[in-house]
Backbone atoms as SQL, in Angstrom:
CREATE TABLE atoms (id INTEGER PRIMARY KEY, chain TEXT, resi INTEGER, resn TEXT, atom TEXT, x REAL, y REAL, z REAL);
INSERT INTO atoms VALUES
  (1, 'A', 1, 'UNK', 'N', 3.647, -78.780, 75.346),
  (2, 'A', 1, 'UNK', 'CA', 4.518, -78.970, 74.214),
  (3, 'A', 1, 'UNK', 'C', 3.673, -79.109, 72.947),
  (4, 'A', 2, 'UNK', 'N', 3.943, -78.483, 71.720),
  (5, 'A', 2, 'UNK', 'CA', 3.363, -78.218, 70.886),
  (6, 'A', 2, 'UNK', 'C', 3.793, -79.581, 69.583),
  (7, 'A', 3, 'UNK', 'N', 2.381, -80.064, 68.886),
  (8, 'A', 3, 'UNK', 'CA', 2.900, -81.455, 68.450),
  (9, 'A', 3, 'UNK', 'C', 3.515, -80.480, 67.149),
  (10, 'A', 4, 'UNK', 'N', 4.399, -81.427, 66.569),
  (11, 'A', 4, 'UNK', 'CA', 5.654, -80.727, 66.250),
  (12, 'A', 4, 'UNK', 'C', 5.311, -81.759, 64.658),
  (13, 'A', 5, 'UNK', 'N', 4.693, -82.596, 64.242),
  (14, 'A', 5, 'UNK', 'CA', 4.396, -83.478, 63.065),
  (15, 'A', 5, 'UNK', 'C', 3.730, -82.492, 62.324),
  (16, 'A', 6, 'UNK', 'N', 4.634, -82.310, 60.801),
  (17, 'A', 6, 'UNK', 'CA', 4.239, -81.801, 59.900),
  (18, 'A', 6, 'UNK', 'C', 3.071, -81.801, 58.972),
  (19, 'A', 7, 'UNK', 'N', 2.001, -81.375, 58.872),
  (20, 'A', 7, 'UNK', 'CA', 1.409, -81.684, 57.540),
  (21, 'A', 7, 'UNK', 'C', 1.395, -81.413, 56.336),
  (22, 'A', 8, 'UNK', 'N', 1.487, -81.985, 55.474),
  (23, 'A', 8, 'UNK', 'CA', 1.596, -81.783, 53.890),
  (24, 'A', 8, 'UNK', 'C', 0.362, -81.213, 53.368),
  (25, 'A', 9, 'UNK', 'N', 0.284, -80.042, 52.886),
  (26, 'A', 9, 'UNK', 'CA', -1.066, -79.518, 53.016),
  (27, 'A', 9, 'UNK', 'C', -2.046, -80.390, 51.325),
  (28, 'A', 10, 'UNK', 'N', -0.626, -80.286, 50.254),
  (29, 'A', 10, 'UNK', 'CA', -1.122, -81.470, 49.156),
  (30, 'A', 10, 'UNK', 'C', -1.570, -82.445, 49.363),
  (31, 'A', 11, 'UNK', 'N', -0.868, -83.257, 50.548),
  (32, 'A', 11, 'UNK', 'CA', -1.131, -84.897, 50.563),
  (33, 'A', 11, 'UNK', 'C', -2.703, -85.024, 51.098),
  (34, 'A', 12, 'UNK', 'N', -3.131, -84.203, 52.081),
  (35, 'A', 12, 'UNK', 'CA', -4.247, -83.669, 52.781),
  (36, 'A', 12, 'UNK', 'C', -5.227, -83.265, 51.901),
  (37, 'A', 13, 'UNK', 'N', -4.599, -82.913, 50.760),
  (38, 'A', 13, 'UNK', 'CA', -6.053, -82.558, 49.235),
  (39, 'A', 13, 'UNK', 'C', -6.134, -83.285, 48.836),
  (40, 'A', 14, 'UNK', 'N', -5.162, -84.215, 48.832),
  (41, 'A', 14, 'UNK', 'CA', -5.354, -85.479, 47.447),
  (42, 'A', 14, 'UNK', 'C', -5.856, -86.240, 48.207),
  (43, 'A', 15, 'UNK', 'N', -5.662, -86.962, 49.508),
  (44, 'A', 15, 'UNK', 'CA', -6.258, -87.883, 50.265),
  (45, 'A', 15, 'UNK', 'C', -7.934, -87.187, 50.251),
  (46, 'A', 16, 'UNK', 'N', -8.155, -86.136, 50.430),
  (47, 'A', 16, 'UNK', 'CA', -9.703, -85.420, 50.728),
  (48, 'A', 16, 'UNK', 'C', -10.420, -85.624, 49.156),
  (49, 'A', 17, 'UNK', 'N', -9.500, -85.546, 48.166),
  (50, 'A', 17, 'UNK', 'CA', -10.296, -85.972, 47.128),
  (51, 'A', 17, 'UNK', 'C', -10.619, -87.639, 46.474),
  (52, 'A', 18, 'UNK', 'N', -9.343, -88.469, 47.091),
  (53, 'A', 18, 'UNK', 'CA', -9.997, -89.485, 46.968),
  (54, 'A', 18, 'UNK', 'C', -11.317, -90.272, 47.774),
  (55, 'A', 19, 'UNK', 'N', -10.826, -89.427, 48.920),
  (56, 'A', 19, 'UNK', 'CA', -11.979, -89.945, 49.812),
  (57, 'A', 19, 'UNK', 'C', -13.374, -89.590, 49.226),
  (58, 'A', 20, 'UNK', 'N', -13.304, -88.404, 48.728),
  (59, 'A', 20, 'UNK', 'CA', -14.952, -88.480, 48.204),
  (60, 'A', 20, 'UNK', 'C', -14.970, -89.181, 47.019),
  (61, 'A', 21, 'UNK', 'N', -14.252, -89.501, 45.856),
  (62, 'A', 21, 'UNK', 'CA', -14.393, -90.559, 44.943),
  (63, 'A', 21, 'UNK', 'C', -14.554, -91.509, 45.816),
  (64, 'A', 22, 'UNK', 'N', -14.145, -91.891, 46.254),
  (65, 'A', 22, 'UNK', 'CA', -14.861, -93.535, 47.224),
  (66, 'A', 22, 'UNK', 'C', -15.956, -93.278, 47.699),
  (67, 'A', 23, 'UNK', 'N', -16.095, -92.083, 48.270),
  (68, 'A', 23, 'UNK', 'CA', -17.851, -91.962, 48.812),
  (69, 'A', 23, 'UNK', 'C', -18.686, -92.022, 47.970),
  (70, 'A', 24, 'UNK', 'N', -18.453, -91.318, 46.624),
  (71, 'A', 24, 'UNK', 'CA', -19.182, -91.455, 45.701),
  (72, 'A', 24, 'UNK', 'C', -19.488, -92.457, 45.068),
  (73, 'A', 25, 'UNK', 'N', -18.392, -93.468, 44.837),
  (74, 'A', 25, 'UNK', 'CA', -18.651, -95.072, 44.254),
  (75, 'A', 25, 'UNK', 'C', -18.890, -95.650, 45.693),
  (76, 'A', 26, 'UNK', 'N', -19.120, -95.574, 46.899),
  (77, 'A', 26, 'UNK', 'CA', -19.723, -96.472, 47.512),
  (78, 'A', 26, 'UNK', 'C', -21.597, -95.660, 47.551),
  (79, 'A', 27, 'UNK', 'N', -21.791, -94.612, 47.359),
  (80, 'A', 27, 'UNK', 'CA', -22.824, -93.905, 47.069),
  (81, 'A', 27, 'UNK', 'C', -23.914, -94.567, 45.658),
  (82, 'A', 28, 'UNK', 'N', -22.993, -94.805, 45.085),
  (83, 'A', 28, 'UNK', 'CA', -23.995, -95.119, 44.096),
  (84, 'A', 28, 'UNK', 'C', -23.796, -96.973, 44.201),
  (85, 'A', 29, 'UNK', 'N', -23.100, -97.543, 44.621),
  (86, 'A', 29, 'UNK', 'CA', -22.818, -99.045, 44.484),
  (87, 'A', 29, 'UNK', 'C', -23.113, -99.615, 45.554),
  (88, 'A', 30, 'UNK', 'N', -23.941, -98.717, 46.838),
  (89, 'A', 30, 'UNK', 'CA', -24.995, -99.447, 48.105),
  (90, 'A', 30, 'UNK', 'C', -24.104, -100.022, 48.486),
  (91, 'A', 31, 'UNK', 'N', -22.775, -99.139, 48.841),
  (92, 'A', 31, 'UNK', 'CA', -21.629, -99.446, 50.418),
  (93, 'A', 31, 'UNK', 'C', -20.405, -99.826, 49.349),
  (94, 'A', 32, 'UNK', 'N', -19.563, -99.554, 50.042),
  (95, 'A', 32, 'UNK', 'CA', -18.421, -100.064, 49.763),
  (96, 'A', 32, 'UNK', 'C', -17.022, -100.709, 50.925),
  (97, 'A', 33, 'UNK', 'N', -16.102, -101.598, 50.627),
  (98, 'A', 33, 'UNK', 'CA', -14.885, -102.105, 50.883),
  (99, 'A', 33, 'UNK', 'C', -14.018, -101.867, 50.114),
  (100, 'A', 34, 'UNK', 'N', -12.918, -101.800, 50.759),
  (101, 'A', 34, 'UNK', 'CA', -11.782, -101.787, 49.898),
  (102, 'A', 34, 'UNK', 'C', -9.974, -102.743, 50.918),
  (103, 'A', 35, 'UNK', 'N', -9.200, -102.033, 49.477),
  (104, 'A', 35, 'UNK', 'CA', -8.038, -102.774, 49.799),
  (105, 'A', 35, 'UNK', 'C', -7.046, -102.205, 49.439),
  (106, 'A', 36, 'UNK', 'N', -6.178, -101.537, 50.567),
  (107, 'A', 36, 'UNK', 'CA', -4.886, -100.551, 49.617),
  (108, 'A', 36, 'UNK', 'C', -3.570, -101.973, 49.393),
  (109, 'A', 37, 'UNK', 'N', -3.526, -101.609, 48.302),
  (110, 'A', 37, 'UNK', 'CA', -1.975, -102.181, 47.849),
  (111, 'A', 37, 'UNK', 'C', -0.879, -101.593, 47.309),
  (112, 'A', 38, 'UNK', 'N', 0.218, -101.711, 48.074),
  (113, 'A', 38, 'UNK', 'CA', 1.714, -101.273, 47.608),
  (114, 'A', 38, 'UNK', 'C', 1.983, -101.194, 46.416),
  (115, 'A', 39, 'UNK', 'N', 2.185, -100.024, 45.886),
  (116, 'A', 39, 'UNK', 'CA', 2.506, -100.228, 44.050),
  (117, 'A', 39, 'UNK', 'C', 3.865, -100.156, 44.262),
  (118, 'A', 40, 'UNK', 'N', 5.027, -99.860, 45.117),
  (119, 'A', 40, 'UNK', 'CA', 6.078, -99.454, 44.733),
  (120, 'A', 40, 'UNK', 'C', 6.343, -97.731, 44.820),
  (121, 'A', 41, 'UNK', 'N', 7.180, -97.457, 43.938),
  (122, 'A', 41, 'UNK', 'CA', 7.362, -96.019, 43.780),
  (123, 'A', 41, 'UNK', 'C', 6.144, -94.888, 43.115),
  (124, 'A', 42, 'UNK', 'N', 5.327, -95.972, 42.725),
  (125, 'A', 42, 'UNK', 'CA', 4.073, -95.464, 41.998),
  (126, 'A', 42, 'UNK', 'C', 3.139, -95.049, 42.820),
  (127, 'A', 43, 'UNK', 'N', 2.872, -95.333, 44.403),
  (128, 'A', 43, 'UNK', 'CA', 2.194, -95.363, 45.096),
  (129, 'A', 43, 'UNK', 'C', 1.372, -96.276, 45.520),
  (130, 'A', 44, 'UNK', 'N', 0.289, -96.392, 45.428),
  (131, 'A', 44, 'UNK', 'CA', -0.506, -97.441, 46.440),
  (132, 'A', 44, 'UNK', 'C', -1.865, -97.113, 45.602),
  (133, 'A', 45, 'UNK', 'N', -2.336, -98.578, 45.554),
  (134, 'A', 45, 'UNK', 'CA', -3.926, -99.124, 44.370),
  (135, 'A', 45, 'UNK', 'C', -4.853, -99.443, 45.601),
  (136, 'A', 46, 'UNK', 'N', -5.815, -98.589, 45.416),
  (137, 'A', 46, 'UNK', 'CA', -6.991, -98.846, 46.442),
  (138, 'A', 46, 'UNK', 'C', -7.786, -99.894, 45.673),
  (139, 'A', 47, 'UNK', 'N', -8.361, -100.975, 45.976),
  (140, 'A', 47, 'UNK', 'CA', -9.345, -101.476, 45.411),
  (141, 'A', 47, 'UNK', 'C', -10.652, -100.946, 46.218),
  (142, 'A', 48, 'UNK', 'N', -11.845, -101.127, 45.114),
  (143, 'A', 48, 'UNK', 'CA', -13.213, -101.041, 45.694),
  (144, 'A', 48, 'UNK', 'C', -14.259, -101.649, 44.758),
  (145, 'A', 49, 'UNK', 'N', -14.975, -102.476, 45.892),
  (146, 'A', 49, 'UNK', 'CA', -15.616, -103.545, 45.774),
  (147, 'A', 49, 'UNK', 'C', -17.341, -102.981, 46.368),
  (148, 'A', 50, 'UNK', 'N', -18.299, -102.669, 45.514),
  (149, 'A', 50, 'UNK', 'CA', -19.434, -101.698, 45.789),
  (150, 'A', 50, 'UNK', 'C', -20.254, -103.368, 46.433),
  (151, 'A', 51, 'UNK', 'N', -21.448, -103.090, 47.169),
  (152, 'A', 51, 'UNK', 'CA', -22.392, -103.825, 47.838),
  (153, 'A', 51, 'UNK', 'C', -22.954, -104.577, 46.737),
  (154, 'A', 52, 'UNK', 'N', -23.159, -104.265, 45.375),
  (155, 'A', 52, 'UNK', 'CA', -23.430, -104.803, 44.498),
  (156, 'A', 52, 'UNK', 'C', -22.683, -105.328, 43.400),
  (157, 'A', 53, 'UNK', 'N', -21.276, -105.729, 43.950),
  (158, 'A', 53, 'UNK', 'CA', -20.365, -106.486, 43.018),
  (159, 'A', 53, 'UNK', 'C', -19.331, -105.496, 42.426),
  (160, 'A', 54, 'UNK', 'N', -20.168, -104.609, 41.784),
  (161, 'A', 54, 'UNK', 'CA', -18.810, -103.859, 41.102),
  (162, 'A', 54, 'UNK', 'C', -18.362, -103.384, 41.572),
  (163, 'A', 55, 'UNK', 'N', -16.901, -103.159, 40.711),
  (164, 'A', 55, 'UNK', 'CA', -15.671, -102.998, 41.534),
  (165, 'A', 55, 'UNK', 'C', -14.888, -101.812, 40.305),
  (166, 'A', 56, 'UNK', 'N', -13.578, -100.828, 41.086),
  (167, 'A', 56, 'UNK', 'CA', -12.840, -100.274, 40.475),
  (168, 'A', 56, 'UNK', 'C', -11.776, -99.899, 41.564),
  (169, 'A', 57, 'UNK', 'N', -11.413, -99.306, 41.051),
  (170, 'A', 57, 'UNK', 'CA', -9.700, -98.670, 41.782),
  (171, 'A', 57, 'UNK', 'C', -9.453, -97.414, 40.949),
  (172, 'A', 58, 'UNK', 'N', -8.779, -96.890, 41.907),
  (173, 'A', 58, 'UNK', 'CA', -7.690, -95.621, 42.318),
  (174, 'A', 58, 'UNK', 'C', -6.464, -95.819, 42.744),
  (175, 'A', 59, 'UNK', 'N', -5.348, -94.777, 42.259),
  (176, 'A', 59, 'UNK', 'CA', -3.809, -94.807, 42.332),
  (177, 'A', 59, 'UNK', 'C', -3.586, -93.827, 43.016),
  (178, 'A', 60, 'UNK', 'N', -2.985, -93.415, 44.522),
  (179, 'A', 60, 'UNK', 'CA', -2.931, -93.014, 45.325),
  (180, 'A', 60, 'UNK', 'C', -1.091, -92.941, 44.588),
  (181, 'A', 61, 'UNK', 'N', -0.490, -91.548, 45.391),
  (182, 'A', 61, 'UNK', 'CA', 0.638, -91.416, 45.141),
  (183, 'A', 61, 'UNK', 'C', 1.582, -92.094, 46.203),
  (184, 'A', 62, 'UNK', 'N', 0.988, -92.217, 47.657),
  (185, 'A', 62, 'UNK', 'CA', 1.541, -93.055, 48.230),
  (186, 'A', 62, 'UNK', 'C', 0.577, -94.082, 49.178),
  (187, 'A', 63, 'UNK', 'N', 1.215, -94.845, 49.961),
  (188, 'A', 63, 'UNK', 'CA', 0.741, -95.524, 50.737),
  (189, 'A', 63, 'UNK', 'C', -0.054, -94.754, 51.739),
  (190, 'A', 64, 'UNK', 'N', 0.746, -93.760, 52.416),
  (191, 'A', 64, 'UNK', 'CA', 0.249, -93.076, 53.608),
  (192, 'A', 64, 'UNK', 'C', -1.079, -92.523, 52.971),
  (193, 'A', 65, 'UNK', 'N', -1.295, -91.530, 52.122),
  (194, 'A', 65, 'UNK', 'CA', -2.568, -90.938, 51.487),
  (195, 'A', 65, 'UNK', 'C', -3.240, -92.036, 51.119),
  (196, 'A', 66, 'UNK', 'N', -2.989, -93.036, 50.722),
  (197, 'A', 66, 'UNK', 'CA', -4.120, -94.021, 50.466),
  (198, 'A', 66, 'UNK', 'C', -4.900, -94.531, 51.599),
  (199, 'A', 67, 'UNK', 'N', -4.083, -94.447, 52.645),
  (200, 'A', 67, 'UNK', 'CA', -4.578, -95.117, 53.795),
  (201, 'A', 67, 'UNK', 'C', -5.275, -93.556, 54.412),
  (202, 'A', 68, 'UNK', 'N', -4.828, -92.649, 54.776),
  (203, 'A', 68, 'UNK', 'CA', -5.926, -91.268, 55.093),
  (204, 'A', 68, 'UNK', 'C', -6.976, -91.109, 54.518),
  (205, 'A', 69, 'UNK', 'N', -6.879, -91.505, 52.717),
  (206, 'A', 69, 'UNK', 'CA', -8.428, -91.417, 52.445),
  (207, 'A', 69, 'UNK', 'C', -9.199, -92.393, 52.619),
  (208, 'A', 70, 'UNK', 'N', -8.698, -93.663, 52.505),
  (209, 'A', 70, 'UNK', 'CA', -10.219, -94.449, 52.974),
  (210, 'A', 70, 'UNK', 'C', -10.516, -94.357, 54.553),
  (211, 'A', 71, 'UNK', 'N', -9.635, -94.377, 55.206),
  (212, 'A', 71, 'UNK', 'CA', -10.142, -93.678, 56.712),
  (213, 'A', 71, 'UNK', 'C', -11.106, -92.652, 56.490),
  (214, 'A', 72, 'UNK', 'N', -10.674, -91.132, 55.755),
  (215, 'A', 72, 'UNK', 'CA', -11.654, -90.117, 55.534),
  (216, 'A', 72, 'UNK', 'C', -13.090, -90.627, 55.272),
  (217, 'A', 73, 'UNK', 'N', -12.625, -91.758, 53.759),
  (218, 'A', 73, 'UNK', 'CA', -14.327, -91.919, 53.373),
  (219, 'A', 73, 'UNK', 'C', -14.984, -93.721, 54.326),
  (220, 'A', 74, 'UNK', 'N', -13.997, -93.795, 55.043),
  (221, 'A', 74, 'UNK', 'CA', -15.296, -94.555, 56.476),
  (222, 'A', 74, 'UNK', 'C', -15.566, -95.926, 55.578),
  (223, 'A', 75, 'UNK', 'N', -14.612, -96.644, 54.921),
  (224, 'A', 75, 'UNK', 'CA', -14.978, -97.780, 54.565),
  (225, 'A', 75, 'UNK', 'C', -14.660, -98.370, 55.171),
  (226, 'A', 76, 'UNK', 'N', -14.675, -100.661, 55.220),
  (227, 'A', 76, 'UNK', 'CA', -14.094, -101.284, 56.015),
  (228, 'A', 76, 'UNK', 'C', -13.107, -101.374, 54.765),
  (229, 'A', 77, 'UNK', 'N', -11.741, -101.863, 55.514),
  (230, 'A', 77, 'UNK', 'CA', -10.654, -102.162, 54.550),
  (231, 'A', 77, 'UNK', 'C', -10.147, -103.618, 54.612),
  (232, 'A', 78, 'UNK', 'N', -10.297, -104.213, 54.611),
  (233, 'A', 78, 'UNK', 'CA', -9.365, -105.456, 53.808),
  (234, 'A', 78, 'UNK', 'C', -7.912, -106.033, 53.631),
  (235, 'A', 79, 'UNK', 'N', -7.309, -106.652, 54.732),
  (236, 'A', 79, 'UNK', 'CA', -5.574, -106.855, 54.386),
  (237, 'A', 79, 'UNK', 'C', -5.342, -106.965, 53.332),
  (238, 'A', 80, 'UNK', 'N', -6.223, -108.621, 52.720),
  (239, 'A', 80, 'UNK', 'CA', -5.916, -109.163, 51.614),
  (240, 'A', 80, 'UNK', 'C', -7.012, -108.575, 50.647),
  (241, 'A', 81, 'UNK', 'N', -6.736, -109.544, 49.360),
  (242, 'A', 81, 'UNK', 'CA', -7.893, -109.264, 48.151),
  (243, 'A', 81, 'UNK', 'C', -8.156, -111.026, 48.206),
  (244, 'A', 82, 'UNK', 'N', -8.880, -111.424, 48.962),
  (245, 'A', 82, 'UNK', 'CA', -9.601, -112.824, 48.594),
  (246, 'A', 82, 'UNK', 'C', -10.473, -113.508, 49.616),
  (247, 'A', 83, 'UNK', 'N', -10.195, -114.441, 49.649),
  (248, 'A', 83, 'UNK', 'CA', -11.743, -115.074, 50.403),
  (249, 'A', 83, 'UNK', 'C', -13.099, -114.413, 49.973),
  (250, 'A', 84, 'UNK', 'N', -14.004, -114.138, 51.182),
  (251, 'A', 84, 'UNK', 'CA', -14.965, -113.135, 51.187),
  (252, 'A', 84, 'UNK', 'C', -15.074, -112.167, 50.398),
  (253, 'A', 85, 'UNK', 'N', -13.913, -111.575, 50.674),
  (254, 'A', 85, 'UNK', 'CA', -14.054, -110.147, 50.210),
  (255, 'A', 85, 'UNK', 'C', -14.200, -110.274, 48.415),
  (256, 'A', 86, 'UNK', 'N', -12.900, -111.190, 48.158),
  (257, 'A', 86, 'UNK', 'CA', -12.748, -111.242, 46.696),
  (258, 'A', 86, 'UNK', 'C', -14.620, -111.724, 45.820),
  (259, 'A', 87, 'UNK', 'N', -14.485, -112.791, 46.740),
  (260, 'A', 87, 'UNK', 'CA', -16.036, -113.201, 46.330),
  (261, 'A', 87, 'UNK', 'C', -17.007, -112.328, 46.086),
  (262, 'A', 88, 'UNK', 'N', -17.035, -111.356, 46.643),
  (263, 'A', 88, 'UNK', 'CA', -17.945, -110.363, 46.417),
  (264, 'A', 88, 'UNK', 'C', -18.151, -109.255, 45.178),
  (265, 'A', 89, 'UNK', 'N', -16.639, -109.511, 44.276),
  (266, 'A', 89, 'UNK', 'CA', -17.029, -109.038, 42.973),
  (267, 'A', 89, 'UNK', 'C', -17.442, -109.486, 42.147),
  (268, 'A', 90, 'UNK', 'N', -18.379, -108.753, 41.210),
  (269, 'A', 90, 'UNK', 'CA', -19.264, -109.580, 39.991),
  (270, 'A', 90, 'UNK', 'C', -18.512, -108.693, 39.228),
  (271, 'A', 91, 'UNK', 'N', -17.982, -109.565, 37.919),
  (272, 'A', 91, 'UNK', 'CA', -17.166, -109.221, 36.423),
  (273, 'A', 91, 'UNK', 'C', -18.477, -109.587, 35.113),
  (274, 'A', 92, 'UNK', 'N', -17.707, -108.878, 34.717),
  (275, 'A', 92, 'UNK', 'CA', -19.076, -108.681, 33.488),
  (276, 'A', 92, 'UNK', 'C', -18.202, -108.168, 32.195),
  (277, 'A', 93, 'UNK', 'N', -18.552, -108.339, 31.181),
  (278, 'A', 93, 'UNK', 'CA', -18.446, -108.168, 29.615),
  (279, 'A', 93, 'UNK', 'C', -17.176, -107.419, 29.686),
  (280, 'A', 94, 'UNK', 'N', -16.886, -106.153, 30.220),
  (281, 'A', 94, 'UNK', 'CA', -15.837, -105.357, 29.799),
  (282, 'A', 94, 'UNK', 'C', -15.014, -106.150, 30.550),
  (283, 'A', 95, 'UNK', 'N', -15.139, -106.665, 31.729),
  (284, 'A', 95, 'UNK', 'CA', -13.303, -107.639, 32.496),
  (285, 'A', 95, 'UNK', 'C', -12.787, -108.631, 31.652),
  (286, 'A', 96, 'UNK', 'N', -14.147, -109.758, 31.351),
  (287, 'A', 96, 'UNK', 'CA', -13.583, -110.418, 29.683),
  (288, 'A', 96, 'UNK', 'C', -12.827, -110.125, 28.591),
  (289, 'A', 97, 'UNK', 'N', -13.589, -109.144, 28.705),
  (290, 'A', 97, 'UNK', 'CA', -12.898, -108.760, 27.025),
  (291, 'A', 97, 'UNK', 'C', -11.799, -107.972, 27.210),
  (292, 'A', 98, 'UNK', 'N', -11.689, -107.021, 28.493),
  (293, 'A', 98, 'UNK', 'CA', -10.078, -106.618, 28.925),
  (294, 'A', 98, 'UNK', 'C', -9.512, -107.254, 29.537),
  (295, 'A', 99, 'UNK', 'N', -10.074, -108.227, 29.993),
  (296, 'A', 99, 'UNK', 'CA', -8.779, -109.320, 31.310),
  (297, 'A', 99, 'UNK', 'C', -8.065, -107.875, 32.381),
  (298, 'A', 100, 'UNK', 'N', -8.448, -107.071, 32.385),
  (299, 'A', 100, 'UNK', 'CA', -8.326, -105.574, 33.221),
  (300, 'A', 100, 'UNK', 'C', -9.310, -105.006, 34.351),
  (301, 'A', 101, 'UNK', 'N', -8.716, -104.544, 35.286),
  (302, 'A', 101, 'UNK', 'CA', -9.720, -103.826, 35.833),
  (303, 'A', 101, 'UNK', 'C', -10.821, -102.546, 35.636),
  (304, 'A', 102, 'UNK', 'N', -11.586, -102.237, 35.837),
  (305, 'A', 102, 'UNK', 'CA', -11.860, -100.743, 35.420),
  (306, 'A', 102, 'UNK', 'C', -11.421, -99.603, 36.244),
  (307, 'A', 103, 'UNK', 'N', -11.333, -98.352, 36.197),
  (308, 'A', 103, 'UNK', 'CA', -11.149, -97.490, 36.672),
  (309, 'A', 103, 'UNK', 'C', -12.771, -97.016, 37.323),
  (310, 'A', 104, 'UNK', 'N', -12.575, -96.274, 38.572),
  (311, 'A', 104, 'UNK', 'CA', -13.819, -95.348, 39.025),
  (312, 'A', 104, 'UNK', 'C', -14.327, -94.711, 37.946),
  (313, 'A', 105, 'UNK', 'N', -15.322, -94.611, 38.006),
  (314, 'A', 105, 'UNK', 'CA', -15.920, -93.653, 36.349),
  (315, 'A', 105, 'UNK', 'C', -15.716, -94.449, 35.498),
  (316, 'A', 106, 'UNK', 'N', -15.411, -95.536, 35.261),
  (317, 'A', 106, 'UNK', 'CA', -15.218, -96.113, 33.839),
  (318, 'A', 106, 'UNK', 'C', -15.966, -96.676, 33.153),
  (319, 'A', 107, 'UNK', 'N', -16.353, -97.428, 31.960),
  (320, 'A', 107, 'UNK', 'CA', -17.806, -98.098, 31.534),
  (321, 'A', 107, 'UNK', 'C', -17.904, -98.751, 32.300),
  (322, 'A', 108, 'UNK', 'N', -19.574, -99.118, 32.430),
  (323, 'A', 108, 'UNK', 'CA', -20.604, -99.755, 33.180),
  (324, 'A', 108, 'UNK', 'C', -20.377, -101.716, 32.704),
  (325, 'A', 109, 'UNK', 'N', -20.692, -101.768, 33.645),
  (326, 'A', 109, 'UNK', 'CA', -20.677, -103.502, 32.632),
  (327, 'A', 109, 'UNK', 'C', -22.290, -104.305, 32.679),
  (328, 'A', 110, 'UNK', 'N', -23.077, -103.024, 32.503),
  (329, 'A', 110, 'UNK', 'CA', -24.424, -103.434, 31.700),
  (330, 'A', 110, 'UNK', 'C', -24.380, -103.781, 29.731);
């Protein structure tokens, strides 16, 4: 019997491209974790938390693709955002002065 579950051949690009943005910020930030969260109808907020504190996020259109790409890019994931995990981000000049997160690619907080 032939498996009969559809694939979305979009959801399958967009998940393949976030996954390498996460490879890439855990590439340059010596490993990464993360944490998908429910946005609602907006989709789903990956957090990522690099080996060296910094941190950014990505907006996934849904839950399901958020969760395929960090599977793709092989991080550990995180139920919550605290204890340990939270501890492990270092904030610097731009979180101050935005009380915001940054985006992947976004200024440095040297």
């Amino acid at each position: 019997m032939a498996d009969t579950q559809q694939v979305d051949p979009k959801a399958e690009q967009k998940a393949a491209r976030l996954a390498q943005q996460i490879s890439s910020f855990a590439e340059a930030h010596g490993g990464a974790e993360g944490q998908v969260a429910y946005l609602g109808q907006r989709g789903a907020r990956i957090v990522l938390v690099g080996g060296d504190g910094d941190w950014g996020d990505l907006v996934a259109p849904s839950y399901a693709i958020a969760e395929k790409a960090v599977e793709k890019a092989g991080i550990t994931v995180h139920e919550d955002f605290d204890g340990e995990f939270a501890a492990k981000v270092r904030t610097g000049p731009y979180e101050w002065s935005r009380m915001a997160g940054i985006q992947v690619g976004g200024p440095s907080n040297d």
